[in-house]
N, C-alpha and C positions, 0 to 999 in steps of 0.2 A: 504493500500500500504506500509506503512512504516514497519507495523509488516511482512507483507511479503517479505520485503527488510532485515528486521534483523533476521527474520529463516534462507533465502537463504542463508545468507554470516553468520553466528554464524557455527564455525568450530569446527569440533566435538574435534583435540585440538588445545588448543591458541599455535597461533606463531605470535612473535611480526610484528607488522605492518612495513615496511621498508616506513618511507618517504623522499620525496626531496622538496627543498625549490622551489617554484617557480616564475619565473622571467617573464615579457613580456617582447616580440621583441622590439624595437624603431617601428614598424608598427604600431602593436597592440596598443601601448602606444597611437601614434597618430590617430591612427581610434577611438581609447576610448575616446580622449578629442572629438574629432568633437560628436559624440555619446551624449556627455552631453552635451556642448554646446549648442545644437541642442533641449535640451529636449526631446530625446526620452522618457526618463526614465519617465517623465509626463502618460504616456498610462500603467502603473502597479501601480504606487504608492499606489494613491486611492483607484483601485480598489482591491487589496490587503490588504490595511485597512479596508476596506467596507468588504472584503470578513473574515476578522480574526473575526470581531466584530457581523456577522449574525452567524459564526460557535459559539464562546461567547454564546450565545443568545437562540443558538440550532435552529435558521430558515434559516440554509445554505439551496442553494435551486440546483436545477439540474445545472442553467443554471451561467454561470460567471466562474470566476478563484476561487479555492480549497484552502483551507487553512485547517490544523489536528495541533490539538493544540498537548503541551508537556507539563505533569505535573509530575515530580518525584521529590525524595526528596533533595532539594538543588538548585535542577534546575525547572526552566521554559523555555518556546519554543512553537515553531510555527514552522510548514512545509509552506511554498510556494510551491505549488505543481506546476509543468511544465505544461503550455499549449500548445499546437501545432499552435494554434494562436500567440503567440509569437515568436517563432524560435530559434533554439539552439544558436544562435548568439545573439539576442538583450537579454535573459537567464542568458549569461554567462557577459553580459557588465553590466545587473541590479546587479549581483550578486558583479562584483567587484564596484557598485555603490554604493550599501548598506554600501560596506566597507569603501567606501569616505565619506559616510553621518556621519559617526560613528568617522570619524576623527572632524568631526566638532561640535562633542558632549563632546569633553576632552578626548579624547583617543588616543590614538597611537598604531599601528600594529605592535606586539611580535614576530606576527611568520605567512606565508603565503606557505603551504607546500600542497604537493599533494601527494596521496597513492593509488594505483592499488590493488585489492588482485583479484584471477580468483577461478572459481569453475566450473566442468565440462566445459559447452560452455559457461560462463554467465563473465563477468568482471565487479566489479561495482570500480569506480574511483570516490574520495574523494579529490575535494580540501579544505581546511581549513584555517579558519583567526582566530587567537587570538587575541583579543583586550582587552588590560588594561587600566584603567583609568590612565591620568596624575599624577604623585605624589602632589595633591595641597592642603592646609588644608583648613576645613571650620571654616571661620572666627567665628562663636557662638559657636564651641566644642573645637574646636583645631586640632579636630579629622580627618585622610587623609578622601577626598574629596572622597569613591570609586564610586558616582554617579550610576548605575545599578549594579555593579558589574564586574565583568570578561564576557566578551559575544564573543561567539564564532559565525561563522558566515561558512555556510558546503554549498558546490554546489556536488551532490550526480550524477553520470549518471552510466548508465547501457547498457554497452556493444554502446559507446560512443554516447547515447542517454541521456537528462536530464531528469531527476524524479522531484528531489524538491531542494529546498532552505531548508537550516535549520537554524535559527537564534535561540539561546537560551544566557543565563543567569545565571549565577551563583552570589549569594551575595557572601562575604566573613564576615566569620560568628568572626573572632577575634578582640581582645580589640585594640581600635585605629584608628577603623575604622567605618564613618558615618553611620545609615543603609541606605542598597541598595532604590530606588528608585523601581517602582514595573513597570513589564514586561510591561503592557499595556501604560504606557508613554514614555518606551521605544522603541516601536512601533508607540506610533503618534508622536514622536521627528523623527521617520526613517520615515517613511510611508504617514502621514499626507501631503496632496500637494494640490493643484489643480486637477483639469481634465483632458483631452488630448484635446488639440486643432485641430481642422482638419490639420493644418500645422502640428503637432509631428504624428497624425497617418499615416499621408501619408508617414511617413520616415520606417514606420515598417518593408518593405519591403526592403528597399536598406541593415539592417544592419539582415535580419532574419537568414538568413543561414549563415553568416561568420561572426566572433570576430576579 
């Protein structure tokens, strides 16, 4: 899916991407907090970690939620790929939940920006989070604190459908700086939960279709 997502939208030439910063309503805001609150977010975490760690493994299996790893040079990543059992709505509330979790790992949010690009009938729409570690030193080097690195965090839909989650990772590879922490504990510090309790699955429905 993903390599079919980067033929489709790879333009035969570059023209830069126009983005816009993006804001929520004071609604949305307050539908988000009850959202967490509430523990939806309980009924993906897991199984999203369960789901990275069989694809790891090579024993992904037909049945659960999708995960396509990223390995290129520099970077590391993970696809969450969209279920239709979860709903465009509870989707896009995990996605800006990832981005809360990741404040509460020493980071802070650069940049939260969203880009359209269309091709014949097809539209794929990119929201985007940069997140950078705190400036903090660690106290045995002296050396900044970059904890995983630079991690970007991507909600991907097409033709205003979701495809996938993309969370990846970049080290920074200069003098001064600690080395990165490695992808897979930065997925059980986000991922890593509990279960869903019959109380968080029963709320699936109230938040599936609307953010």
């Amino acid at each position: 899916m993903f390599d079919f997502l980067q033929k489709l939208f790879r333009p035969k030439v570059a023209h830069p991407a126009t983005w816009h910063a993006v804001t929520l309503s004071s609604a949305q805001i307050r539908r988000h907090a009850r959202w967490v609150e509430q523990q939806v977010f309980l009924n993906w975490l897991e199984p999203y970690f369960k789901a990275y760690h069989l694809r790891k493994g090579g024993a992904a299996g037909a049945r659960g939620l999708k995960v396509q790893l990223l390995q290129e040079p520099g970077r590391q990543g993970a696809l969450f790929i969209y279920d239709p059992t979860i709903g465009p709505g509870n989707f896009r509330h995990f996605y800006e939940h990832l981005g809360e979790r990741l404040l509460t790992l020493g980071y802070h949010r650069a940049c939260a920006d969203s880009c359209t690009q269309r091709k014949q009938k097809l539209s794929e729409t990119v929201l985007k989070q940069l997140f950078k570690p705190n400036p903090t030193d660690c106290p045995k080097t002296g050396d900044c604190n970059q904890r995983f690195g630079l991690v970007t965090t991507d909600l991907v839909a097409v033709n205003g459908h979701p495809m996938f989650i993309r969370v990846t990772s970049n080290a920074v590879l200069q003098p001064g700086f600690t080395p990165a922490d490695s992808f897979d504990e930065l997925l059980k510090q986000l991922l890593h939960a509990p279960g869903p309790t019959p109380a968080t699955q029963a709320l699936i429905s109230e938040y599936h279709e609307r953010f």
